[in-house]
PATIVEX-717900 format. One record per residue (C-alpha): residue in one letter; x, y, z. Coordinates in steps of 0.05 Angstrom, whole numbers, plus 32768, in hexadecimal, padded with zeros to 4 digits. Layout:
N
AXYZ;...
This chain:
392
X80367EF98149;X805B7EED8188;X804B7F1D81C5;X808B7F3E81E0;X807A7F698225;X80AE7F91823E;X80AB7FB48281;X80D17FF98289;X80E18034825A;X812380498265;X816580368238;X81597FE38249;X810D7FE28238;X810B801A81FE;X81487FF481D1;X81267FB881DB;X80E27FD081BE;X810E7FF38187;X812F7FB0816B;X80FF7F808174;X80C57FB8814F;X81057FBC811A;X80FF7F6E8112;X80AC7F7480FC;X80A77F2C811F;X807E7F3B8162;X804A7F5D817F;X807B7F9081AB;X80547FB381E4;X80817FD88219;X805C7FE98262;X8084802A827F;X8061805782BD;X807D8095828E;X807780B28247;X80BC80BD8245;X80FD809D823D;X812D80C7826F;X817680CF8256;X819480CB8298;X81DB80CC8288;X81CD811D8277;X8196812782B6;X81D5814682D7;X81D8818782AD;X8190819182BF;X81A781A8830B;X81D381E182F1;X81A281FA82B1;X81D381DC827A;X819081B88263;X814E81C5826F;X812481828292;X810681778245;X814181768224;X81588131824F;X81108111823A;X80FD80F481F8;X80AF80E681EF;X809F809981E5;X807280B981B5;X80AA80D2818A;X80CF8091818A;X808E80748176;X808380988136;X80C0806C8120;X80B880298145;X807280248154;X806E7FF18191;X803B7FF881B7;X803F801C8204;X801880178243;X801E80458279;X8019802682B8;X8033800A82EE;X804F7FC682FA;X80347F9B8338;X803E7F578332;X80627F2B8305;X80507EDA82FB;X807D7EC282C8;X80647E8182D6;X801F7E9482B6;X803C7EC18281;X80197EFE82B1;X80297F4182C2;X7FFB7F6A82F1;X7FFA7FB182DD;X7FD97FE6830E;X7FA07FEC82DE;X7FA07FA882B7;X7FBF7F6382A9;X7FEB7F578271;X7FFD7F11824D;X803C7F088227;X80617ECB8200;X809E7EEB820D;X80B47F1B824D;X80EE7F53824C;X80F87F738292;X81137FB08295;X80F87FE682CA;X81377FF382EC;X81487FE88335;X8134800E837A;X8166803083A1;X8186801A83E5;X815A80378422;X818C8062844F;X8176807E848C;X816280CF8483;X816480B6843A;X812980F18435;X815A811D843D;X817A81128405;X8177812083B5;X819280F58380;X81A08103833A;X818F80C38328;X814680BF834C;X810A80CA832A;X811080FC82EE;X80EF8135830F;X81218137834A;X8153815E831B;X812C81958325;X8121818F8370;X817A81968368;X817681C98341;X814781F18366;X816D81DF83AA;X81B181FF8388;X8188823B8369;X8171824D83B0;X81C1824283C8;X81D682728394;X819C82A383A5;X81BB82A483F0;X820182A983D7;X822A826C8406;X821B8226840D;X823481E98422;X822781AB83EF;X8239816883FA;X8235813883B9;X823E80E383C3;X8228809983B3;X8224806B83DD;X8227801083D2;X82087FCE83D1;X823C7F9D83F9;X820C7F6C83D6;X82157F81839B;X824B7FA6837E;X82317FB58338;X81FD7FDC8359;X8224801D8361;X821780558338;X8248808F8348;X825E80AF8304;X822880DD8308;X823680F38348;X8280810B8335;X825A812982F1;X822A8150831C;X825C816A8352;X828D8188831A;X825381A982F6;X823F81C8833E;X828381E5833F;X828182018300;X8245821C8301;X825682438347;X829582588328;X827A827582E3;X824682968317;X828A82B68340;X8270829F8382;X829D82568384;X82C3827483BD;X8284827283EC;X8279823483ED;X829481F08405;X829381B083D9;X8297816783F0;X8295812A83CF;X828380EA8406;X8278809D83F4;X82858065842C;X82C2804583F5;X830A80568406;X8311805B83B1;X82CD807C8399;X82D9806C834E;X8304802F834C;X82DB80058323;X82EF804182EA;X8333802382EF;X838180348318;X838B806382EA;X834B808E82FA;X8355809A8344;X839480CC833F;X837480F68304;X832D80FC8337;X8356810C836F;X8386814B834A;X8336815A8338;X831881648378;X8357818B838F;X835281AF8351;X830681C1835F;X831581CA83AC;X82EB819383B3;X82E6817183FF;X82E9812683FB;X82CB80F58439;X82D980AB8423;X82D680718448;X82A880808479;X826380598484;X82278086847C;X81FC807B84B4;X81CB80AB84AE;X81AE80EB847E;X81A0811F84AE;X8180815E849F;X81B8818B8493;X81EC81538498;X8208810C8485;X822180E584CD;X825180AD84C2;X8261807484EF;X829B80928506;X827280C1852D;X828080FB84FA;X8257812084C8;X8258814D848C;X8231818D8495;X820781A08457;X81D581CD8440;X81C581A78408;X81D6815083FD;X81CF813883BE;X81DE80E683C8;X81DD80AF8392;X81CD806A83BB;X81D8802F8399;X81AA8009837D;X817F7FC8839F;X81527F9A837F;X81087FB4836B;X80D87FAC839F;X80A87F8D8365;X80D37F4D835F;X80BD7F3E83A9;X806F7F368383;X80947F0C834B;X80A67EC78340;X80F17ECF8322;X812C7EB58341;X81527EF08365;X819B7EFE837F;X81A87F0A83D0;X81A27F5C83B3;X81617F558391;X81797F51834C;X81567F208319;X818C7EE6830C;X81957EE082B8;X81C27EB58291;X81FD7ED48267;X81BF7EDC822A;X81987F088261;X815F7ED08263;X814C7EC182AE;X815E7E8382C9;X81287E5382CE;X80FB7E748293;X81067E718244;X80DC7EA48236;X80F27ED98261;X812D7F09826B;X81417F448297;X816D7F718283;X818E7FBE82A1;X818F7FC382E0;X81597F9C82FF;X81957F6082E8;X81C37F408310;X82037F4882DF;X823B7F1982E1;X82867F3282D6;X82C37F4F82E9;X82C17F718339;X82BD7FB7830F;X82827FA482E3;X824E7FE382E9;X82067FEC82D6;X820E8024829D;X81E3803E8261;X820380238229;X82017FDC824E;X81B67FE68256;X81AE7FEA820C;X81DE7FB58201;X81B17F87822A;X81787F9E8202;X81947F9681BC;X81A17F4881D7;X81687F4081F0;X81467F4981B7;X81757F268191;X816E7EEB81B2;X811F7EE981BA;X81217EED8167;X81547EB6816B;X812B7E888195;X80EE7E8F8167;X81207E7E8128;X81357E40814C;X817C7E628146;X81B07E52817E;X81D77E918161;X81D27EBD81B0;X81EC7EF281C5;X82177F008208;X82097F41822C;X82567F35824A;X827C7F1D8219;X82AC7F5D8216;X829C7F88825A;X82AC7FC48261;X82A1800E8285;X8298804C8251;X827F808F8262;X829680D68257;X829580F182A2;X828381378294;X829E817B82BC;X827181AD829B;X82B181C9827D;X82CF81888260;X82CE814C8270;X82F781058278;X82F380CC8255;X82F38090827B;X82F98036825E;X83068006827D;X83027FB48261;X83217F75827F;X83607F8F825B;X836B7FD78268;X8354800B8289;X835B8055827E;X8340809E8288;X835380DC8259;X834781258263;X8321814A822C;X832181958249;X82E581B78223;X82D5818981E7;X82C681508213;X828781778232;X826F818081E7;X827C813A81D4;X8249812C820F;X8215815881FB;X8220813D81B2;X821180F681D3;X81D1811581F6;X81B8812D81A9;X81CF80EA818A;X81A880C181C3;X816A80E481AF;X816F80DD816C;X81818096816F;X813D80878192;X811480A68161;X813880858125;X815980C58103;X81A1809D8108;X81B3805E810D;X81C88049815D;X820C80298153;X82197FF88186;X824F800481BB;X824A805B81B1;X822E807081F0;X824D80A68220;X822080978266;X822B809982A9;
């Protein structure tokens, strides 16, 4: 059997394993530095005690009992695709085939310390939600919520979950009757924060934040995270007892030890079959990839898995001698259900249309029904159908 080594556990790397362990042609090992695939897309209910931290995980040992690749915890070094090597903390691992998938690092802003993102490392959800416990406990706060860019990349941003968690933080201060104490502001250095959702998506966040009584500072550089503050390069800043900040992402500092051909940003440059240029036998997929598309094309879940169903499509396709590929763009598109706490809104957009509808109540449930289908996807209970994904 063919050895297939895939590096990262999260929605790329884990539907990756699942097909290519559903195909019974390859010796599937996936190396991940956790036991857990995180379901990020509902991390930001874990902040204001909607979920608890382990309801957003599901055990690689669970999804194992269905698809039994095999996993490695560890951490990845070095990577010589050249030799068919990749240097693990603890070990060296050989591979005919290579699947890259452990995500991206985050832009380095200055103060960045002083900052919490609900899209860091899975544990930092509960550094937010212990931050806004203490604010309730003293009654009055100021938060500021925001995401910041990659001029090098645009696909890079990640902001839906910032609008997701700021909207929960409202609700959850106003279900609590203390809302009125404290001030709310949304920041990101774009005039438009949430273009690439589409026109149509701007007015409907705007009559939101004035809605919410939610501050707005857009189009402003961030210069620095102070403690306490955010300065801009006008010379202003945003007072804060609390900053919760999205950056965008940057290429992995672990493709500086590689040998794979990378973008200006960092990002491992793949064909429209997400094989790297320059090797057969290897592909990168998620958001370690440079994607190719439209100006609006985003970095989302359900494109993650997308990647990783082709990926492993193709692989089995190269050892059939087939040249029937799959494209990871062929119909691009943005999907997620951008939730409130109380509702939600439904936001597509493709190369044809672009739209965003409210779903007052229901739209929160059809979120958390997406959070128990996700899980049950992974460990093989129902089938994943391809396309139904509601992530930031």
């Amino acid at each position: 059997m063919k050895r297939v080594l895939i590096l990262g556990g999260g929605f790329a790397g884990i539907q990756t394993a699942i097909e290519l362990q559903k195909s019974g042609q390859f010796k599937v090992t996936l190396v991940s530095d956790r036991d857990f695939l995180y379901l990020y897309p509902i991390s930001i209910w874990v902040p204001v005690h909607i979920k608890e931290f382990s309801d957003v995980k599901v055990p690689l040992a669970k999804i194992r009992e269905k698809f039994p690749f095999e996993v490695i915890i560890d951490s990845v070094k070095k990577i010589h695709a050249a030799d068919h090597q990749v240097i693990c903390e603890t070990q060296t691992l050989n591979y005919d085939y290579l699947v890259v998938a452990f995500g991206a690092d985050k832009m380095k802003h200055k103060g960045i310390e002083n900052t919490l993102s609900i899209c860091g490392k899975p544990e930092v959800s509960l550094a937010i939600r212990d931050e806004i416990d203490a604010l309730i406990r003293k009654g009055s706060g100021k938060i500021a919520v925001g995401f910041g860019g990659n001029p090098k990349d645009k696909s890079a941003v990640r902001g839906g979950p910032g609008f997701e968690l700021i909207f929960n933080i409202h609700n959850l201060l106003k279900k609590k009757k203390i809302r009125q104490n404290f001030e709310l502001t949304f920041f990101a250095p774009m005039e438009e924060p949430g273009a690439r959702m589409g026109q149509n998506a701007l007015p409907m966040l705007n009559k939101m934040f004035d809605q919410y009584r939610i501050g707005k500072r857009f189009g402003k550089k961030i210069t620095e995270f102070e403690r306490g503050s955010v300065a801009f390069e006008d010379g202003s800043k945003l007072d804060a007892d609390l900053t919760l900040f999205i950056p965008a992402s940057a290429g992995h500092h672990v493709l500086q030890e590689s040998d794979l051909p990378l973008t200006e940003a960092g990002f491992v440059q793949i064909d429209t079959y997400c094989q790297v240029r320059g090797f057969q036998n290897v592909y990168a997929i998620g958001d370690i990839s440079a994607m190719e598309g439209p100006e609006w094309i985003a970095k989302q879940g359900h494109v993650a898995e997308l990647m990783g169903r082709n990926a492993a499509h193709n692989i089995i396709a190269t050892e059939a001698g087939s040249s029937n590929k799959k494209h990871y763009h062929e119909s691009p598109n943005i999907l997620c259900v951008m939730d409130t706490g109380n509702g939600a809104a439904f936001v597509f957009r493709n190369t044809k249309k672009s739209f965003i509808v409210p779903m007052p109540f229901v739209g929160h449930w059809m979120k958390r029904g997406w959070g128990t289908y996700a899980k049950i996807t992974k460990v093989g209970i129902l089938r994943h159908f391809s396309g139904f994904i509601f992530s930031e």
